[in-house]
C-alpha positions as CSV (number, residue, x, y, z in Angstrom):
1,X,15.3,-3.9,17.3
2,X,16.5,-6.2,14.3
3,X,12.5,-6.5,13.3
4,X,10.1,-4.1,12.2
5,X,7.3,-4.1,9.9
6,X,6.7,-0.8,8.0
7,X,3.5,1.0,7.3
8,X,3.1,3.1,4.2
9,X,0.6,6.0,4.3
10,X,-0.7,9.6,3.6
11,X,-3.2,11.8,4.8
12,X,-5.4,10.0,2.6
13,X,-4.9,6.2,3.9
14,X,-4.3,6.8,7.4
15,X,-6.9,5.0,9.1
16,X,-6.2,2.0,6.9
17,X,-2.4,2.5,8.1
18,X,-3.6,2.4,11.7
19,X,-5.9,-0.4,10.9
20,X,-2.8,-2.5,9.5
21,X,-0.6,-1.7,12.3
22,X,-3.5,-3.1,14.9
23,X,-3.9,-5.8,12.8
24,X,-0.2,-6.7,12.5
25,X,-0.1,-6.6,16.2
26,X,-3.5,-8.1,16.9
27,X,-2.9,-11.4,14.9
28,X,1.0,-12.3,16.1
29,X,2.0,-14.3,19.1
30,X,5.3,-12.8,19.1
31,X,4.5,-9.1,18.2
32,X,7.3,-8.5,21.4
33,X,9.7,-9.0,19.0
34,X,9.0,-6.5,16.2
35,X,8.6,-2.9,16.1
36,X,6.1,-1.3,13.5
37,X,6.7,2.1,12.1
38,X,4.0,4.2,9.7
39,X,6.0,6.3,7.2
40,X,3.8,9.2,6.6
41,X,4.3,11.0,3.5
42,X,4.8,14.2,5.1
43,X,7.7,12.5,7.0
44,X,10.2,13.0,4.0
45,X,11.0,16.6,2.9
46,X,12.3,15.1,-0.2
47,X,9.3,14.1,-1.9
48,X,7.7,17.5,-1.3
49,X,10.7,19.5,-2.9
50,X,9.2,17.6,-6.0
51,X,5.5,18.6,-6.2
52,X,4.7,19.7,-8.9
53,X,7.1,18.5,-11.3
54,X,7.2,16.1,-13.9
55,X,8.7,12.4,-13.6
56,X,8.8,9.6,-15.2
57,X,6.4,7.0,-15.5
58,X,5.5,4.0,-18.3
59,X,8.1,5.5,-20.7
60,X,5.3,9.0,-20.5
61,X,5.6,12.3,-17.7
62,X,3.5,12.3,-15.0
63,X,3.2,15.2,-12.5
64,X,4.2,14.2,-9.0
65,X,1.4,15.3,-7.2
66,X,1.1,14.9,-2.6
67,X,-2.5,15.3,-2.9
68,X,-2.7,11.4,-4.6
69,X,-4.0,8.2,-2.8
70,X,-0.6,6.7,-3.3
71,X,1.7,9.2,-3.1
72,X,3.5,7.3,-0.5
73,X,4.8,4.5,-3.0
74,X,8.4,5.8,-3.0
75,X,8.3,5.1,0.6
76,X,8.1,1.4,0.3
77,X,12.1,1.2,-0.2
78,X,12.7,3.2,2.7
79,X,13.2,0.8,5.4
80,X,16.5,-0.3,5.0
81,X,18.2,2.7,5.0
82,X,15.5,3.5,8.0
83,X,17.3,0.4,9.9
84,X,20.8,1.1,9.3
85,X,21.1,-1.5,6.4
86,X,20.9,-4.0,9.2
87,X,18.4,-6.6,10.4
88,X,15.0,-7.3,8.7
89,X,12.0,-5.4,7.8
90,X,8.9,-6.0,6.6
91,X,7.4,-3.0,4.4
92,X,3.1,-3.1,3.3
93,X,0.7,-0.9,2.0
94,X,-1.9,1.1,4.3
95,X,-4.8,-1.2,2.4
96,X,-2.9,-5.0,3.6
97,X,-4.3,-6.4,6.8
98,X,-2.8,-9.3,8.5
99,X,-5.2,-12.2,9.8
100,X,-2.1,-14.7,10.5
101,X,1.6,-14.4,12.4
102,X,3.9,-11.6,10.6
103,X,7.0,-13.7,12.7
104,X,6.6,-16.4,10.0
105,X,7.6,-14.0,7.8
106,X,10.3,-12.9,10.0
107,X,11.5,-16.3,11.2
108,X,11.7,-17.9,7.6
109,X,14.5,-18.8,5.8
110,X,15.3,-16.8,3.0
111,X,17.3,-18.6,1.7
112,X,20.0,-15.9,1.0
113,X,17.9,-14.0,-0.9
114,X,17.8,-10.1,-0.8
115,X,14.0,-9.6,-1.4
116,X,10.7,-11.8,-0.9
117,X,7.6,-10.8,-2.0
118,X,5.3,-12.4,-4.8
119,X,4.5,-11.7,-8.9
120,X,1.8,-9.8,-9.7
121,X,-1.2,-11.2,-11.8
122,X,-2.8,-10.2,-15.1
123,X,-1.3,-8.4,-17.9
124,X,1.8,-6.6,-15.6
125,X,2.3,-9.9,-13.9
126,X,2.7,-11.1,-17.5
127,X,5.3,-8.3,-17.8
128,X,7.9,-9.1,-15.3
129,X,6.1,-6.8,-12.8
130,X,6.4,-8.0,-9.2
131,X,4.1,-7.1,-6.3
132,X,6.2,-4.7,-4.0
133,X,3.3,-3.8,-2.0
134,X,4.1,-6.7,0.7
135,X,8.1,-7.2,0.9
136,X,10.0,-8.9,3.1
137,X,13.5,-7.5,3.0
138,X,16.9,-8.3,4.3
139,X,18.5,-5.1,4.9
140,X,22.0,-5.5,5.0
141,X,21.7,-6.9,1.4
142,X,20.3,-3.5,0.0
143,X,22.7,-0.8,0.8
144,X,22.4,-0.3,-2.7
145,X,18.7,1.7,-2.4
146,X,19.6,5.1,-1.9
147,X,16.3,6.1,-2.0
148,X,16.4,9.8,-2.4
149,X,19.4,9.7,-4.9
150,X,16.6,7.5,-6.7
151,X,13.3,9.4,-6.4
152,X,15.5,12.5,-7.6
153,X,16.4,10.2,-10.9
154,X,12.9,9.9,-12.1
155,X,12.7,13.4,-12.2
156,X,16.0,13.3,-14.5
157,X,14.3,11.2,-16.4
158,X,17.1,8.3,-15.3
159,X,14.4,6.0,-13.7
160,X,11.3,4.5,-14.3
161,X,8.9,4.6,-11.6
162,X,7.1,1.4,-12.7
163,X,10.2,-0.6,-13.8
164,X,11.2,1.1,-9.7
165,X,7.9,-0.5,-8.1
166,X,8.3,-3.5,-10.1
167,X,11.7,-4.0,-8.8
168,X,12.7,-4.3,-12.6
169,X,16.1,-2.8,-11.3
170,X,17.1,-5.6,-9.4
171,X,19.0,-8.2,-9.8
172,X,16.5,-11.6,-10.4
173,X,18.5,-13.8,-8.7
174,X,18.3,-11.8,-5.4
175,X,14.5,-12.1,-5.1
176,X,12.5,-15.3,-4.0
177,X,8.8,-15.6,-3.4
178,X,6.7,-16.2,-0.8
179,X,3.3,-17.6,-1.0
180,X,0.7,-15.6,-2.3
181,X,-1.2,-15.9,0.7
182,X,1.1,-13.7,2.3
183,X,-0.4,-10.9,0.0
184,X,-3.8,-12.3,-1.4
185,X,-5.1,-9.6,-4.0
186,X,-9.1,-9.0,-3.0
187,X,-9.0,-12.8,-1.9
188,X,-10.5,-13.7,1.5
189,X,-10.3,-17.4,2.8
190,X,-9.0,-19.4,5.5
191,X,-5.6,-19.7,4.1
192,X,-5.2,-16.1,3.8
193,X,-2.5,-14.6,6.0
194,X,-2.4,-10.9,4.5
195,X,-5.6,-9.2,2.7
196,X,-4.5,-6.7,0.2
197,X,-7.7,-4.6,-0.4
198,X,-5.7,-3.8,-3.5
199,X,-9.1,-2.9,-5.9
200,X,-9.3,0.6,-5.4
201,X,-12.5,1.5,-6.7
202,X,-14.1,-1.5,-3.8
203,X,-12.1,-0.4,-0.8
204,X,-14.6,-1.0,2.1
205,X,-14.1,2.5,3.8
206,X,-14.4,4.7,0.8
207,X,-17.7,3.4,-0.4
208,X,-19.5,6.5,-1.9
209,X,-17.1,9.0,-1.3
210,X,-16.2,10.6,-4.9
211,X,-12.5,8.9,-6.8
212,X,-9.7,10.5,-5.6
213,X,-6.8,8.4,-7.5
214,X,-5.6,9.0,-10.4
215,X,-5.8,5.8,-13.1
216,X,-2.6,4.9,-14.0
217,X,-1.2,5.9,-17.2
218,X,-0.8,3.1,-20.4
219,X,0.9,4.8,-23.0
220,X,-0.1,2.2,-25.7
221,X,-2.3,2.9,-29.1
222,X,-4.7,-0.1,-28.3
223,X,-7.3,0.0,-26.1
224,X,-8.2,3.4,-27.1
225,X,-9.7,4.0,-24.3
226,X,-6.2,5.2,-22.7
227,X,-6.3,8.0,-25.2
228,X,-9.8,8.7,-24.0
229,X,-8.6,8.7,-20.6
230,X,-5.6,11.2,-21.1
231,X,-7.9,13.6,-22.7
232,X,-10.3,13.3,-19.7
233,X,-7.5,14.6,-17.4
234,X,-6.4,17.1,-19.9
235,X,-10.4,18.5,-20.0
236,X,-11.6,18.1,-16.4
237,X,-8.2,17.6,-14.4
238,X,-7.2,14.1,-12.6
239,X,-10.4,13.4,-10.9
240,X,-13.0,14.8,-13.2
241,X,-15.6,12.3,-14.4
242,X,-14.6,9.1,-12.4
243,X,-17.3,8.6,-10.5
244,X,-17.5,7.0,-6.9
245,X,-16.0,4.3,-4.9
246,X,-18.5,1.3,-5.3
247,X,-19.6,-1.6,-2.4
248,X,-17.2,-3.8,-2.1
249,X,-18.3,-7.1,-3.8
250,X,-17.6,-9.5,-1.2
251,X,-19.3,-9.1,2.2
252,X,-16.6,-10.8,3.8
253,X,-14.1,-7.9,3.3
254,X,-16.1,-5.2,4.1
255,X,-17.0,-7.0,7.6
256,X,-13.2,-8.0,8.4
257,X,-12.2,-4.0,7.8
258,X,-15.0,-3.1,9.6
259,X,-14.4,-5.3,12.7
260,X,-10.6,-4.2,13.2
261,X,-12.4,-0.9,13.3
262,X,-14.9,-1.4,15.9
263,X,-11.9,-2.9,17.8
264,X,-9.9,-0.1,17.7
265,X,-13.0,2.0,18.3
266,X,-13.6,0.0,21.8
267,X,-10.4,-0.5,22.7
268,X,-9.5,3.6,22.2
269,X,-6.6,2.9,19.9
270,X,-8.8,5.2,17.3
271,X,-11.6,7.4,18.6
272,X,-14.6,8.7,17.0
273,X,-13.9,11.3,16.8
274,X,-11.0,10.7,14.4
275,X,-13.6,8.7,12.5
276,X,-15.8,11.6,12.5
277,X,-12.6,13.5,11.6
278,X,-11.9,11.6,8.1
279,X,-15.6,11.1,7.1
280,X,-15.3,15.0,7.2
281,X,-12.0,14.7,4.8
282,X,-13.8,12.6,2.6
283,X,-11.2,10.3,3.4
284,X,-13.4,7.6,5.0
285,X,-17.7,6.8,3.9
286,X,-19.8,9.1,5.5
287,X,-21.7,6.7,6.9
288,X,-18.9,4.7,8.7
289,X,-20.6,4.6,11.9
290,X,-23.7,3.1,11.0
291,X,-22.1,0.3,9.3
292,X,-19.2,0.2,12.8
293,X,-22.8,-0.1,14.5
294,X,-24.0,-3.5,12.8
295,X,-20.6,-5.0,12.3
296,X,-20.3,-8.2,14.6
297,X,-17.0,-8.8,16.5
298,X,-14.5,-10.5,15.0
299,X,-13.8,-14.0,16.4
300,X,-10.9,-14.1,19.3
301,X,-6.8,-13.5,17.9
């Protein structure tokens, strides 16, 4: 098929990948006319032949680590090599959930432009850095990501994996944007088309559990709280002292994740007993199922 929207995920995010694929479907009139595909980590011997070493990151090494909430971030430039350079894909995180029709992505006019996606906000937005988590991406125009050739270079110390993810390799003039609605950061409203739940600490389905990402690293000399933060990890490893995941602070959120669940639930696309599955991994709240229990039904596609 000349369409497909691509899931990013791990171990660690795959109920919100499932989640995101329902959704995606859910929410399109024309969902006949795309495939979706979840790239599991463990899909990709490549990235495992790394663990363990060090790579590049911010200028600073980093150890590349599987057991990480987003180890699956290389994966994101995957799908045009995945489609045979042809046709055109649409690649998101496990934590974006479509409420309106992926096709208009699809269908648009892209006005010859390579890449679509939007500019991140606050001080990397500020920096060039653009939000790679939601692309749309015409495939024949990429033949240059080689993507293992590339994940091999950070390791060489030849790429950056934030100038990588912030498509700081690429050639401007090749990119356009689409609306931010098409990605809206923590942002819920009646416009929104995509919900990036992209607040770690307030995903809905990790409320409580213990933080199992690692902060990303700032190699600058002010705020010194980076230096505190490097000797953290250094004392009491990656995770040690970061507390737990906290309610997420709009209501909203939490019940639109929580109604694709109880969808999924009824309609057996994800059983409890996968539910009961993760809550054991500490990979989804342990009390999942009482919240599923109070959640209303979401309003009709």
């Amino acid at each position: 098929m000349d369409y497909c929207v691509f899931i990013q995920a791990n171990d660690k995010q795959m109920i919100g990948a499932l989640l995101a694929e329902y959704a995606v479907r859910r929410n399109s009139k024309h969902s006949d006319k795309f495939d979706v595909r979840i790239m599991s980590y463990d899909d990709f011997p490549f990235m495992h032949a790394r663990e363990g070493e060090m790579f590049l990151r911010a200028g600073g090494k980093r150890m590349w680590v599987r057991d990480d909430l987003q180890s699956f971030t290389p994966t994101r430039f995957l799908p045009p090599q995945l489609m045979g350079y042809k046709g055109r894909a649409l690649v998101i995180d496990p934590d974006v959930f479509a409420l309106g029709d992926v096709w208009e992505l699809f269908s648009r006019d892209m006005e010859g432009k390579a890449i679509m996606c939007r500019q991140k906000t606050g001080r990397k937005g500020k920096r060039g850095c653009l939000a790679t988590s939601v692309m749309l991406l015409d495939c024949g125009k990429l033949t240059h990501w080689k993507v293992e050739e590339q994940f091999n270079a950070m390791f060489e110390g030849k790429r950056d994996y934030m100038k990588w993810v912030c498509l700081q390799y690429e050639d401007l003039k090749t990119i356009g944007f689409f609306e931010p609605e098409w990605n809206d950061f923590d942002h819920l409203t009646e416009k929104t088309r995509m919900l990036h739940t992209t607040k770690r600490k307030h995903q809905p389905w990790k409320t409580g559990l213990r933080i199992d990402y690692r902060p990303a690293d700032a190699f600058q000399l002010f705020p010194p709280r980076h230096w505190l933060d490097r000797a953290r990890r250094a004392l009491f490893g990656d995770y040690g002292l970061l507390g737990r995941y906290k309610q997420h602070p709009d209501p909203k959120q939490e019940q639109f994740f929580f109604g694709l669940l109880k969808e999924c639930v009824e309609k057996g696309v994800i059983t409890e007993q996968q539910v009961r599955d993760e809550m054991a991994k500490n990979h989804v709240r342990h009390d999942a199922l009482e919240v599923l229990a109070k959640t209303p039904p979401l309003p009709t596609a």
